[in-house]
N, CA, C, O and CB atoms as a CASP TS submission, in Angstrom:
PFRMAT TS
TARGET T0000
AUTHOR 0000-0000-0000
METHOD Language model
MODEL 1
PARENT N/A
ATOM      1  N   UNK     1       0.815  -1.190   0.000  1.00  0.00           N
ATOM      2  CA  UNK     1       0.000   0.000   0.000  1.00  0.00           C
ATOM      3  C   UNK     1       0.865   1.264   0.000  1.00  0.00           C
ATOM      4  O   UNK     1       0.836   2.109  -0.894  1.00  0.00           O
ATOM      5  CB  UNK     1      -0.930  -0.007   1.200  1.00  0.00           C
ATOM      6  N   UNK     2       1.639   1.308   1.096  1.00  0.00           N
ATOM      7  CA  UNK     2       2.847   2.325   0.910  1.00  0.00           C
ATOM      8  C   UNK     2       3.963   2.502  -0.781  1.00  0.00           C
ATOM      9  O   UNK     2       4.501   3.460  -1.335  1.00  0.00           O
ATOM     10  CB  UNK     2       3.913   1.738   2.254  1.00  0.00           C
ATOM     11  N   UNK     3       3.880   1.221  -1.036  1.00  0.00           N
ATOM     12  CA  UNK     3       4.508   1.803  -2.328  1.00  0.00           C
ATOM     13  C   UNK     3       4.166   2.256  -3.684  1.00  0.00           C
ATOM     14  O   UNK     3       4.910   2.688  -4.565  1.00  0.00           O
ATOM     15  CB  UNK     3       5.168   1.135  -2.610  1.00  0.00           C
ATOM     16  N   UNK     4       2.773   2.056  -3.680  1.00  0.00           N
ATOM     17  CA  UNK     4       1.883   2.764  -4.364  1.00  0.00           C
ATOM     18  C   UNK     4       1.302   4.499  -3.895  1.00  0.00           C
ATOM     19  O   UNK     4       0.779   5.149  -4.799  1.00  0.00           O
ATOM     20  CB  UNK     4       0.805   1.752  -4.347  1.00  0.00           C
ATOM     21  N   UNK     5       1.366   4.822  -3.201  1.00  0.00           N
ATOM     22  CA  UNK     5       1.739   5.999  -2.767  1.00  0.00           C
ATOM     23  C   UNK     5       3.251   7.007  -3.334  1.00  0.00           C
ATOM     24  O   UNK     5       3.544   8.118  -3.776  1.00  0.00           O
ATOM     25  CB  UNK     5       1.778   5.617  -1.395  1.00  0.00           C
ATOM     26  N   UNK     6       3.670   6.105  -3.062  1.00  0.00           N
ATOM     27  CA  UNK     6       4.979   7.203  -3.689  1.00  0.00           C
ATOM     28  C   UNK     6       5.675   6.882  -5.018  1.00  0.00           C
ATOM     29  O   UNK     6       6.732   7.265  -5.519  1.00  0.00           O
ATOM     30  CB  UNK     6       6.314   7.242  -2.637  1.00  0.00           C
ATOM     31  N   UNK     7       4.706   6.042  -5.408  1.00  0.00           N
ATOM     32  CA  UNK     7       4.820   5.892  -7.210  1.00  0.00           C
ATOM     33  C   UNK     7       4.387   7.208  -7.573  1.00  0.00           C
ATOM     34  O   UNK     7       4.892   7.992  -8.377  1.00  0.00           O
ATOM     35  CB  UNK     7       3.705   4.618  -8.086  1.00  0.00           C
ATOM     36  N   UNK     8       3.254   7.337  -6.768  1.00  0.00           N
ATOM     37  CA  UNK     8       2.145   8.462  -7.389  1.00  0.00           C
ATOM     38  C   UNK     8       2.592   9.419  -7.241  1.00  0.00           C
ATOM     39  O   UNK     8       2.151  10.331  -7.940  1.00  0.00           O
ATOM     40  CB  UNK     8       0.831   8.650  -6.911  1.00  0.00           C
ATOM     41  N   UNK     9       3.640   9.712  -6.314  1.00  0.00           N
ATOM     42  CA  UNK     9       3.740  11.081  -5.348  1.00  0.00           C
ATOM     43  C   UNK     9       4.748  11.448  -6.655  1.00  0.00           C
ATOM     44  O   UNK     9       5.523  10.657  -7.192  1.00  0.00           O
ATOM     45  CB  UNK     9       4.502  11.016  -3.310  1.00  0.00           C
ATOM     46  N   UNK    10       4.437  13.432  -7.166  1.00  0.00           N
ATOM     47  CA  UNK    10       5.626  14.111  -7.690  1.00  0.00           C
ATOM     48  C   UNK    10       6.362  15.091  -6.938  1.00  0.00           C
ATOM     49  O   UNK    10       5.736  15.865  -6.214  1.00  0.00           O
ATOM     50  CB  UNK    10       5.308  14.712  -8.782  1.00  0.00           C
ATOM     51  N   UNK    11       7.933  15.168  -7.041  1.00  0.00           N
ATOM     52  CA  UNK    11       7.768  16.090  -6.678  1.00  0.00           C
ATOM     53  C   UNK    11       8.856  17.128  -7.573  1.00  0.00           C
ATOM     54  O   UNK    11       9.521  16.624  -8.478  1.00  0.00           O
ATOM     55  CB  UNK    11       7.787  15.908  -5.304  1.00  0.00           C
ATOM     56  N   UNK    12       9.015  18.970  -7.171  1.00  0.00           N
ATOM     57  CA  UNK    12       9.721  19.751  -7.833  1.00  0.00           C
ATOM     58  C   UNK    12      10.783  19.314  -7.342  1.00  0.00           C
ATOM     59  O   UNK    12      10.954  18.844  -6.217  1.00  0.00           O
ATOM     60  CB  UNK    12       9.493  21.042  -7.813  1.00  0.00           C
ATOM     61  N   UNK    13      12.003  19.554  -8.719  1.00  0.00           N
ATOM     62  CA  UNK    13      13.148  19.331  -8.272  1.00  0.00           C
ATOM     63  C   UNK    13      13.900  20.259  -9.593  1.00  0.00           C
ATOM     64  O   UNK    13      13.407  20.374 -10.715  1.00  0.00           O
ATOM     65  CB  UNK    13      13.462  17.626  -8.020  1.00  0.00           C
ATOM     66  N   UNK    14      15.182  20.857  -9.139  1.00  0.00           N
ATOM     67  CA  UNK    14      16.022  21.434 -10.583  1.00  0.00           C
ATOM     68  C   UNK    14      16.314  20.688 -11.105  1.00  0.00           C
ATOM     69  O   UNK    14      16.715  19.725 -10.451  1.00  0.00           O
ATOM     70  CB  UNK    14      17.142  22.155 -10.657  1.00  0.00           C
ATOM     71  N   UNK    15      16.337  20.568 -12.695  1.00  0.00           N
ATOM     72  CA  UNK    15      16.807  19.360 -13.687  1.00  0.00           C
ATOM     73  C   UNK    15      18.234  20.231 -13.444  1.00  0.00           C
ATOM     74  O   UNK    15      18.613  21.402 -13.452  1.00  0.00           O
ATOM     75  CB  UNK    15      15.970  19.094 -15.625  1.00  0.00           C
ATOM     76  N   UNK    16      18.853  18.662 -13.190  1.00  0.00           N
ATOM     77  CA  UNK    16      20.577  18.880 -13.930  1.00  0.00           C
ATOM     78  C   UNK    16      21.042  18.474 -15.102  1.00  0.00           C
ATOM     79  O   UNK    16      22.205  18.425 -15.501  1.00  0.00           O
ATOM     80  CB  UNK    16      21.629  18.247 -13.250  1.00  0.00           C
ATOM     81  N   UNK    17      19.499  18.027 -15.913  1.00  0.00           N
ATOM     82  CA  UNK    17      20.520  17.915 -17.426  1.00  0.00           C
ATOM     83  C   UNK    17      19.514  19.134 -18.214  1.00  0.00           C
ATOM     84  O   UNK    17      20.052  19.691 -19.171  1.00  0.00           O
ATOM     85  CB  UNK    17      20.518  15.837 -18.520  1.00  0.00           C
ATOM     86  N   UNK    18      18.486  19.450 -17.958  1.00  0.00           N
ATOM     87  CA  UNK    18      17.900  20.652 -19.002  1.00  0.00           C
ATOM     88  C   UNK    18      18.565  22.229 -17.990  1.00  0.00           C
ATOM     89  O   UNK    18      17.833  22.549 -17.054  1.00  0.00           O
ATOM     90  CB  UNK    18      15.539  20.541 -19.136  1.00  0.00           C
ATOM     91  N   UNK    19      19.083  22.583 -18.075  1.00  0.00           N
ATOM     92  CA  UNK    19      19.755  23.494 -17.849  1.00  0.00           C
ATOM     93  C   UNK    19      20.315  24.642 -18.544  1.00  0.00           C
ATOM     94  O   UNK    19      20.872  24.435 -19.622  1.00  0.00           O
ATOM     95  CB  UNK    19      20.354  23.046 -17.497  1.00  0.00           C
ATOM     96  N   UNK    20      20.231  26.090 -17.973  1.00  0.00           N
ATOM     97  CA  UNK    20      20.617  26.971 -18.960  1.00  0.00           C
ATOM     98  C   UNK    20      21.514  27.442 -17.894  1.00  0.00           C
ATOM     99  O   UNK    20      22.720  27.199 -17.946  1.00  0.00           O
ATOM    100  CB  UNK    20      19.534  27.973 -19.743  1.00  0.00           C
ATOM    101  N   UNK    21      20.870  28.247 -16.724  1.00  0.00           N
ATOM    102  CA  UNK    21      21.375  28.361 -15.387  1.00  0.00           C
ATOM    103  C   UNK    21      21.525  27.638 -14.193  1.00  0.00           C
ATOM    104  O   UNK    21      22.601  27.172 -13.819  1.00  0.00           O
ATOM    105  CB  UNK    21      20.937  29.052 -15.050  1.00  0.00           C
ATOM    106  N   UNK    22      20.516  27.543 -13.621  1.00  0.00           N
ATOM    107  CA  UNK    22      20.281  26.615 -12.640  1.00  0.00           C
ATOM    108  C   UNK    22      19.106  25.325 -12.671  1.00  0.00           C
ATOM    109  O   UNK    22      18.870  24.643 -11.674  1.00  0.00           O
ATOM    110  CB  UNK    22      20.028  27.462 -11.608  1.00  0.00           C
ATOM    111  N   UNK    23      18.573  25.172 -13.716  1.00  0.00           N
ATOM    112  CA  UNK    23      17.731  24.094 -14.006  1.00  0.00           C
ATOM    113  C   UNK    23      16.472  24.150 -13.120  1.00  0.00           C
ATOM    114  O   UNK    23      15.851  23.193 -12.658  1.00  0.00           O
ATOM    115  CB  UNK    23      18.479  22.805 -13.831  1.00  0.00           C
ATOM    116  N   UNK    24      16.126  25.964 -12.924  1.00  0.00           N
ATOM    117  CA  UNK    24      14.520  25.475 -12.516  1.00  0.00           C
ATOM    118  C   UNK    24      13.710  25.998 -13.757  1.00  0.00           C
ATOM    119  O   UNK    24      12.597  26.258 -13.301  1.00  0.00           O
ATOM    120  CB  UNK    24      13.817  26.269 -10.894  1.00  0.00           C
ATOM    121  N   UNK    25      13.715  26.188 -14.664  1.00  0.00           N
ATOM    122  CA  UNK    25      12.589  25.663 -15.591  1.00  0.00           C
ATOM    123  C   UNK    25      13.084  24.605 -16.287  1.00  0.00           C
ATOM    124  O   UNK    25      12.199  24.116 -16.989  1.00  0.00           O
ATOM    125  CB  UNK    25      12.040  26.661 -16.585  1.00  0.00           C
ATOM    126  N   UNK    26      13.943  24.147 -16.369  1.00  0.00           N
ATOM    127  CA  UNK    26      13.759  22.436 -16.726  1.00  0.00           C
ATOM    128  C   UNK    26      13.157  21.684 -15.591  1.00  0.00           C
ATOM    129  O   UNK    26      12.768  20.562 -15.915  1.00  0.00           O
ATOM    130  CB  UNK    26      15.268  21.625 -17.022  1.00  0.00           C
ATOM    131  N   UNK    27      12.992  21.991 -14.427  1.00  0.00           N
ATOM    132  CA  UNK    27      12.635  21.066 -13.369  1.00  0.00           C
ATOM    133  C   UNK    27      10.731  21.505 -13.611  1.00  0.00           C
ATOM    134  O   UNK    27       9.864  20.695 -13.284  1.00  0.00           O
ATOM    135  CB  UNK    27      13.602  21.528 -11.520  1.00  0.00           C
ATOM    136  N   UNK    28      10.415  22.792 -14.176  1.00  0.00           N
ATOM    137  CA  UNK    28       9.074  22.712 -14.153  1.00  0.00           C
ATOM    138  C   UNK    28       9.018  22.198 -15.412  1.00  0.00           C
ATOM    139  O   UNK    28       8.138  21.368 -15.643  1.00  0.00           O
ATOM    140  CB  UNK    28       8.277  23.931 -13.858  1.00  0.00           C
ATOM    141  N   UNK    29       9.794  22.525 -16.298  1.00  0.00           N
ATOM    142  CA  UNK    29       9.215  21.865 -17.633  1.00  0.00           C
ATOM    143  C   UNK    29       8.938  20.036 -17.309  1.00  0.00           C
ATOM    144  O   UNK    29       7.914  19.466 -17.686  1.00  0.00           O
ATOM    145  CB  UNK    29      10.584  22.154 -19.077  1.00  0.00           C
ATOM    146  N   UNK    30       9.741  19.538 -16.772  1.00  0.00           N
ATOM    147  CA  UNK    30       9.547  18.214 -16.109  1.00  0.00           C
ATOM    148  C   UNK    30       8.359  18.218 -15.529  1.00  0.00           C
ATOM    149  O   UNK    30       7.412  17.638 -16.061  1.00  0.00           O
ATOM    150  CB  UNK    30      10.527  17.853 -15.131  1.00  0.00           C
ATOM    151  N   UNK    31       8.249  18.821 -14.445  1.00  0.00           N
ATOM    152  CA  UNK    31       7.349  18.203 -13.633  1.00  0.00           C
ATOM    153  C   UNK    31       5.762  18.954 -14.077  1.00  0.00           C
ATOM    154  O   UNK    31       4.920  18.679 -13.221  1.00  0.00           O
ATOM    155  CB  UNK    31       7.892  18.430 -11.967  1.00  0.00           C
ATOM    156  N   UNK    32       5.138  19.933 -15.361  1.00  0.00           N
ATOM    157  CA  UNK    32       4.559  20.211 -15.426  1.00  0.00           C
ATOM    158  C   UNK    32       4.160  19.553 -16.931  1.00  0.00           C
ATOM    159  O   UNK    32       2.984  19.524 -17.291  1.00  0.00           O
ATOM    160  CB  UNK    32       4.713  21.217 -14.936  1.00  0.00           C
ATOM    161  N   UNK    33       5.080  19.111 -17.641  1.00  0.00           N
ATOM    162  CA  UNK    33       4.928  17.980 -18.835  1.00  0.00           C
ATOM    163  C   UNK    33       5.070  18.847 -20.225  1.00  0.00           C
ATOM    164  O   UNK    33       4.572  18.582 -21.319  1.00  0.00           O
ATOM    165  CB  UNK    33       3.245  17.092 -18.779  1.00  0.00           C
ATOM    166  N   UNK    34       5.972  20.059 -19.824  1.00  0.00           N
ATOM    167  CA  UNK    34       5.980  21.200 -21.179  1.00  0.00           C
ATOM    168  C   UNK    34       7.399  21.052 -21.103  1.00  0.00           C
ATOM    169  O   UNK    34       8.292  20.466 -20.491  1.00  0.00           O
ATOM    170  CB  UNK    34       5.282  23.048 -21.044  1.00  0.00           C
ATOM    171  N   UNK    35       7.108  22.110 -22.292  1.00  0.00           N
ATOM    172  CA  UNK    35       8.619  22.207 -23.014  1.00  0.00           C
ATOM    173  C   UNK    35       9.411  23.885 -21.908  1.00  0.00           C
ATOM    174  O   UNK    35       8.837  24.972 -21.834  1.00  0.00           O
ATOM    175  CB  UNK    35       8.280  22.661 -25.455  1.00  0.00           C
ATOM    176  N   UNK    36      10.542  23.601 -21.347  1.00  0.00           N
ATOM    177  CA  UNK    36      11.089  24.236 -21.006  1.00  0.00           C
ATOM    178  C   UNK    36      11.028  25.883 -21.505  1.00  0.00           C
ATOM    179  O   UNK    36      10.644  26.914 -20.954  1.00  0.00           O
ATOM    180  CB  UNK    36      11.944  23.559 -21.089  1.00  0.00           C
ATOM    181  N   UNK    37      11.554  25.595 -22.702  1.00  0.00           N
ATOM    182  CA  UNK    37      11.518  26.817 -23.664  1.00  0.00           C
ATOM    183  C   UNK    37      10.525  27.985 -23.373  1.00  0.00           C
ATOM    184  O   UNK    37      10.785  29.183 -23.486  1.00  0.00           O
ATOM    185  CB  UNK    37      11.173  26.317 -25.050  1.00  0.00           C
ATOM    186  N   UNK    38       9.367  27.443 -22.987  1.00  0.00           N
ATOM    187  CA  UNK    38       8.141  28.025 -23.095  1.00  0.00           C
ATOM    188  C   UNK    38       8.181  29.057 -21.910  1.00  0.00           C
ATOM    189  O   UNK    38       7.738  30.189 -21.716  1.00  0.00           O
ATOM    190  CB  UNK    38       6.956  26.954 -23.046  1.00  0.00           C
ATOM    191  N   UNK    39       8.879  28.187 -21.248  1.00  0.00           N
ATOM    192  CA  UNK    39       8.225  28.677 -19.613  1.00  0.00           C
ATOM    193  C   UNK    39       9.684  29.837 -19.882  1.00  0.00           C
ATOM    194  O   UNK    39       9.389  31.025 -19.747  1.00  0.00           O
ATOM    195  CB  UNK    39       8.246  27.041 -17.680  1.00  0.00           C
ATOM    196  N   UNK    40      11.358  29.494 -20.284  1.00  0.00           N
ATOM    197  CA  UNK    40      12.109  30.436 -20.074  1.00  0.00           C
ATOM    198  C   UNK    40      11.792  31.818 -21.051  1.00  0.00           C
ATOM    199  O   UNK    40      12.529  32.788 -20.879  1.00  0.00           O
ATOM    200  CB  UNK    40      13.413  29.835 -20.206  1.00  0.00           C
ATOM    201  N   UNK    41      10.924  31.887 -21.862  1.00  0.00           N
ATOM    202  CA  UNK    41      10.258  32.481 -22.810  1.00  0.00           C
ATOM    203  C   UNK    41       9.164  33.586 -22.015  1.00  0.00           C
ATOM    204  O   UNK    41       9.041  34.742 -22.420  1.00  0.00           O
ATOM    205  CB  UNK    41       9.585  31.307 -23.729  1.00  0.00           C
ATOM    206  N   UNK    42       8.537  33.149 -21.047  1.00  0.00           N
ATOM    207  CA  UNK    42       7.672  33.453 -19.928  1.00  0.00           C
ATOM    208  C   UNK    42       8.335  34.200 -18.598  1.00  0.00           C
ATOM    209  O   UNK    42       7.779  35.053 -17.907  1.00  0.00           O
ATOM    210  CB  UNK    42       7.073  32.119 -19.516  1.00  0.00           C
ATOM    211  N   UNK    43       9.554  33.703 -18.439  1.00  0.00           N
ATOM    212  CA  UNK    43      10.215  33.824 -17.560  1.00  0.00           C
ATOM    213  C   UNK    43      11.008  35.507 -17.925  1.00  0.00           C
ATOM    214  O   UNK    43      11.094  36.407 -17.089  1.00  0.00           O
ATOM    215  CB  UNK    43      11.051  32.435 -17.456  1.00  0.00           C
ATOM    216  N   UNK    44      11.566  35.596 -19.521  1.00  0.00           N
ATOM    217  CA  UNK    44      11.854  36.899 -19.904  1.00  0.00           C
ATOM    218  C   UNK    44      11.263  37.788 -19.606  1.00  0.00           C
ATOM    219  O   UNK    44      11.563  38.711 -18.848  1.00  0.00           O
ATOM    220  CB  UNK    44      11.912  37.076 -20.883  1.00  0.00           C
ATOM    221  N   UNK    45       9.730  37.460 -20.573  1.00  0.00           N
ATOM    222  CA  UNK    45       8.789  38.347 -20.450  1.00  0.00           C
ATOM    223  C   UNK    45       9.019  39.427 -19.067  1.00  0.00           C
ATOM    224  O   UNK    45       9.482  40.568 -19.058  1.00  0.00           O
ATOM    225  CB  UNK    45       7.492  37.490 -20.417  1.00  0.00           C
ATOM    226  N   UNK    46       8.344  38.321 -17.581  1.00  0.00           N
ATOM    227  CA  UNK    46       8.888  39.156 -16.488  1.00  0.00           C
ATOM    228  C   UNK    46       9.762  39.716 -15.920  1.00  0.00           C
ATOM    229  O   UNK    46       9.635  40.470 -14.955  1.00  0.00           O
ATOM    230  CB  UNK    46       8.805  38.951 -15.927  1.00  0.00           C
ATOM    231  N   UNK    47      10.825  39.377 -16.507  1.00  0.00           N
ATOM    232  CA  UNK    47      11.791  39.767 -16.191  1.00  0.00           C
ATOM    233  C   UNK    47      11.773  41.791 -16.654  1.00  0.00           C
ATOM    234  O   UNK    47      11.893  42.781 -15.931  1.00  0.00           O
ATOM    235  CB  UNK    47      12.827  38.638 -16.903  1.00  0.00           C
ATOM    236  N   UNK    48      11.543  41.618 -18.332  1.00  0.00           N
ATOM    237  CA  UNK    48      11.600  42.876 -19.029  1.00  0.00           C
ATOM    238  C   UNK    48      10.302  43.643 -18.461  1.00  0.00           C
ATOM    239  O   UNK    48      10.145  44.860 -18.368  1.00  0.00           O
ATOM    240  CB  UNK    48      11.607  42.668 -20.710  1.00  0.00           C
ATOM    241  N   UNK    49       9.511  42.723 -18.146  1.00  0.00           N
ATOM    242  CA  UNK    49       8.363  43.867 -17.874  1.00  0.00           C
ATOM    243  C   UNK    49       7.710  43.847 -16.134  1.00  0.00           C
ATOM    244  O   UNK    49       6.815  43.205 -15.583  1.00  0.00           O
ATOM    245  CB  UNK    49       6.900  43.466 -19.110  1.00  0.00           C
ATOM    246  N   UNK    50       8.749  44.972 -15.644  1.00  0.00           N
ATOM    247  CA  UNK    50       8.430  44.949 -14.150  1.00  0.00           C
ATOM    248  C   UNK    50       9.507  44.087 -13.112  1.00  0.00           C
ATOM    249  O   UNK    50       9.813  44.490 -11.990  1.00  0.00           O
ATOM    250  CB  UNK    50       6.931  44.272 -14.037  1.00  0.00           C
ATOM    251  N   UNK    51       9.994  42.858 -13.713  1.00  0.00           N
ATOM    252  CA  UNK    51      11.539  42.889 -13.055  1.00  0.00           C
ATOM    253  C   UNK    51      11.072  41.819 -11.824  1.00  0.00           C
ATOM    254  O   UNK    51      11.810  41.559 -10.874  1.00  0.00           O
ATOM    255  CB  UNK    51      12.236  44.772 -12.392  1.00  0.00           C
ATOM    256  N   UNK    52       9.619  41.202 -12.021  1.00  0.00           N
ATOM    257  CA  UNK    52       8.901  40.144 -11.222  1.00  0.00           C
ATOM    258  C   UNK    52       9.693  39.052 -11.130  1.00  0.00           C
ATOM    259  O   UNK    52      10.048  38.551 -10.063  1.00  0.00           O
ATOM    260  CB  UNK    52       7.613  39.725 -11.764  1.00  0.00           C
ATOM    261  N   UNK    53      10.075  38.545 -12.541  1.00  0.00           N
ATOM    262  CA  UNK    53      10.553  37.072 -12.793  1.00  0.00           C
ATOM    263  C   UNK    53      11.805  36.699 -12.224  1.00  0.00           C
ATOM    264  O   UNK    53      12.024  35.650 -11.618  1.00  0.00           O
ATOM    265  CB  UNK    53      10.691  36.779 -14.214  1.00  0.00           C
ATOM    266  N   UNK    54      12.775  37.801 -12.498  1.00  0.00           N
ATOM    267  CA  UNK    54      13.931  37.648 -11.945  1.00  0.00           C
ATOM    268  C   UNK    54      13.814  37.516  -9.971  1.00  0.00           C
ATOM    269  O   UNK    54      14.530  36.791  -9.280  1.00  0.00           O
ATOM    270  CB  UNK    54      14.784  38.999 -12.600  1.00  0.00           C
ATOM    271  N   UNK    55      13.245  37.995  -9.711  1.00  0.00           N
ATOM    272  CA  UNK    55      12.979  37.685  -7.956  1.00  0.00           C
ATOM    273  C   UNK    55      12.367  36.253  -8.522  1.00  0.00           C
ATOM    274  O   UNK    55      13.272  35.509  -8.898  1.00  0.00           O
ATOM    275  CB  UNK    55      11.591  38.995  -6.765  1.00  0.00           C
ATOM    276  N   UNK    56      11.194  35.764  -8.650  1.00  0.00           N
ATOM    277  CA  UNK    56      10.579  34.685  -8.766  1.00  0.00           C
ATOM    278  C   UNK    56      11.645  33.346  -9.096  1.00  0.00           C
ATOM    279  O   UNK    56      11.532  32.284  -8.483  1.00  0.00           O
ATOM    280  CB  UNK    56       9.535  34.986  -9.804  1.00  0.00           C
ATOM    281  N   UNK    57      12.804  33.602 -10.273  1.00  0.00           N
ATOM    282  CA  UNK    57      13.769  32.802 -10.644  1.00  0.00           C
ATOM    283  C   UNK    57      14.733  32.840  -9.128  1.00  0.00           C
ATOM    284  O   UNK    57      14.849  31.858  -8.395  1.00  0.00           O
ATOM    285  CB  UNK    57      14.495  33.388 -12.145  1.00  0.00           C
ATOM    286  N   UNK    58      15.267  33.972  -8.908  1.00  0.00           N
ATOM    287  CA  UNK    58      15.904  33.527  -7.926  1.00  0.00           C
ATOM    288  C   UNK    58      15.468  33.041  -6.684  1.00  0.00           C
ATOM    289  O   UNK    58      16.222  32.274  -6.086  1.00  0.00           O
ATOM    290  CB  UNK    58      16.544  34.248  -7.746  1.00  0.00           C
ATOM    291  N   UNK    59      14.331  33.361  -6.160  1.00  0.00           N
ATOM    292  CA  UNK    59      13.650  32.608  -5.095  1.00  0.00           C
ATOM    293  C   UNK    59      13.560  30.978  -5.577  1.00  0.00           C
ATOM    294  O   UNK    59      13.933  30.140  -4.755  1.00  0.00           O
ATOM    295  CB  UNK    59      12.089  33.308  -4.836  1.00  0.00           C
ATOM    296  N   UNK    60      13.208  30.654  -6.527  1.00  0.00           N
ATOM    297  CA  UNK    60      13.211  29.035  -6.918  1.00  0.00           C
ATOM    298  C   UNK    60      14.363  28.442  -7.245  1.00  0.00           C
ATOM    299  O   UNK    60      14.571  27.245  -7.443  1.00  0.00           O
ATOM    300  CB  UNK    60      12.416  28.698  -8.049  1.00  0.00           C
ATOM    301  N   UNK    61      14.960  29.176  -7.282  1.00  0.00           N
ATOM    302  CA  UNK    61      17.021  28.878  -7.118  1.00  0.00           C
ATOM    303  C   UNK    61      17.326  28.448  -5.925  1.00  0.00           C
ATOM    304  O   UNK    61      17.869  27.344  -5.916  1.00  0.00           O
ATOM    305  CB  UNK    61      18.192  30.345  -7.207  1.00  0.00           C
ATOM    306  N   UNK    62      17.170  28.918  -4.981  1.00  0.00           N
ATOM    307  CA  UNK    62      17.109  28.861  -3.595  1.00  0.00           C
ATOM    308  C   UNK    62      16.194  27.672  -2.582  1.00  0.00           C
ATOM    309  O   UNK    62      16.655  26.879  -1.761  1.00  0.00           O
ATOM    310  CB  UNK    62      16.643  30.175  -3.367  1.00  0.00           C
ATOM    311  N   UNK    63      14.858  27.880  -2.964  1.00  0.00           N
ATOM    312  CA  UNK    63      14.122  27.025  -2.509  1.00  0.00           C
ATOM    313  C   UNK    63      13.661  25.838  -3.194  1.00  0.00           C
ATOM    314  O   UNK    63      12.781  25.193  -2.623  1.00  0.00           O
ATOM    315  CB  UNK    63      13.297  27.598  -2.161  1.00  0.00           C
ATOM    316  N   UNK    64      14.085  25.433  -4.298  1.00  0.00           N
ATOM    317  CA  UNK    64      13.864  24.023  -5.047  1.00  0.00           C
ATOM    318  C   UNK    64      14.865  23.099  -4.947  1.00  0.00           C
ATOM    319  O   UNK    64      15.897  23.476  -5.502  1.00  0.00           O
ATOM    320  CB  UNK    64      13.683  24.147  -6.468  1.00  0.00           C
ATOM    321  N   UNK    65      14.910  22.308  -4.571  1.00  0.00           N
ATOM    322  CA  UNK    65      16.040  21.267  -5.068  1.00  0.00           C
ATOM    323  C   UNK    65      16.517  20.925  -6.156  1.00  0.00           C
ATOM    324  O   UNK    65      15.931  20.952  -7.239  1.00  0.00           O
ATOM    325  CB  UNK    65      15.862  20.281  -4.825  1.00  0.00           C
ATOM    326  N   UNK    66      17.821  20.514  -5.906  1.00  0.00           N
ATOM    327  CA  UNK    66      18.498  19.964  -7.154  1.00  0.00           C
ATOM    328  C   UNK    66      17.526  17.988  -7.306  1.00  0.00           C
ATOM    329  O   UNK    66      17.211  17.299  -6.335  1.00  0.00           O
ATOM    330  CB  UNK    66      20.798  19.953  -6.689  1.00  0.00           C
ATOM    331  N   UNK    67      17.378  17.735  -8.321  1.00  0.00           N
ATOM    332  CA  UNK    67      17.688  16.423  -8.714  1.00  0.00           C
ATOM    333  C   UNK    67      18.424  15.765  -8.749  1.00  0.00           C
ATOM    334  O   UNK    67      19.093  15.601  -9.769  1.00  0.00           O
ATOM    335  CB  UNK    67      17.591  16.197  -9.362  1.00  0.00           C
ATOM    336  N   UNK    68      18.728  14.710  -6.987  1.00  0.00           N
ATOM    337  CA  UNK    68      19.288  13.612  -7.464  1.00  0.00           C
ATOM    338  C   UNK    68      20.126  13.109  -9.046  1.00  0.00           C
ATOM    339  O   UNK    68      19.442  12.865 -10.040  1.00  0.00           O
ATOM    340  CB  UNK    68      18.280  12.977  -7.252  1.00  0.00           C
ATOM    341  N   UNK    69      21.169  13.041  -9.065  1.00  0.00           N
ATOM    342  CA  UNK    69      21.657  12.664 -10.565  1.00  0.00           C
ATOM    343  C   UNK    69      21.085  10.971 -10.617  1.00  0.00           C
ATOM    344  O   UNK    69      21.038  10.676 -11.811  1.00  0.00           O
ATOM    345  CB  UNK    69      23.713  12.852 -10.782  1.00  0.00           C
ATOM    346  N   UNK    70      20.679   9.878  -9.836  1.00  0.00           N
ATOM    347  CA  UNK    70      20.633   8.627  -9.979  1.00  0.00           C
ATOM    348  C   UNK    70      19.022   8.333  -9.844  1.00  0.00           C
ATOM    349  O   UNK    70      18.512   7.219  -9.726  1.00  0.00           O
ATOM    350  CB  UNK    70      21.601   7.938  -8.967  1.00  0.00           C
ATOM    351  N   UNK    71      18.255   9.755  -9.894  1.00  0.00           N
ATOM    352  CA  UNK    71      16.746   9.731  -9.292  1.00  0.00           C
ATOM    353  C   UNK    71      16.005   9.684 -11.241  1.00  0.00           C
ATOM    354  O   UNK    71      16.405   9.949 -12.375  1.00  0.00           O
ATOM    355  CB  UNK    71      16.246  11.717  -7.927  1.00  0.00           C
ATOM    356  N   UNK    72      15.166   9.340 -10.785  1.00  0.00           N
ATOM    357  CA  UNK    72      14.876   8.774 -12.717  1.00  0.00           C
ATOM    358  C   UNK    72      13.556   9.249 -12.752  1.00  0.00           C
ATOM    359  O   UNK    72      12.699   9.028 -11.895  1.00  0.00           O
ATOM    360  CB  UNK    72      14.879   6.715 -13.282  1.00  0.00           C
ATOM    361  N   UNK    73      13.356  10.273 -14.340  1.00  0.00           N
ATOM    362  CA  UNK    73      12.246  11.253 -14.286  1.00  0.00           C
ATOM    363  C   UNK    73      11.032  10.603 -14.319  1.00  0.00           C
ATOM    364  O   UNK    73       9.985  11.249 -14.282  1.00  0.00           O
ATOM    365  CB  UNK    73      12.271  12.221 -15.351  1.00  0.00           C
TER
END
């Protein structure tokens, strides 16, 4: 019963192989089932307009984990 539970369970983590900087939009592109691109595309946007994203990126720098290198997506 317990190991059906944490089959199910996801969780956020920074990708260490989709990476530009620190691999948190590869870790959402993972764990949200999109293409990275999209979201660092999204991620500009705020950045240029109002200067939101860049706090938002670095707060999830900080508070997300890295991925295990032996942990399997």
């Amino acid at each position: 019963m317990e190991a059906e539970t944490k089959s199910n369970y996801r969780r956020l983590y920074r990708s260490p192989d989709d990476r530009v900087i620190a691999g948190v939009c590869g870790g959402l592109g993972e764990y949200f089932s999109t293409d990275p691109v999209i979201l660092r595309l999204i991620l500009v946007v705020l950045v240029l307009f109002g200067g939101s994203g860049l706090i938002l990126y670095l707060l999830a720098w900080v508070l997300v984990p890295r991925r295990p290198w032996d942990m399997k997506v």
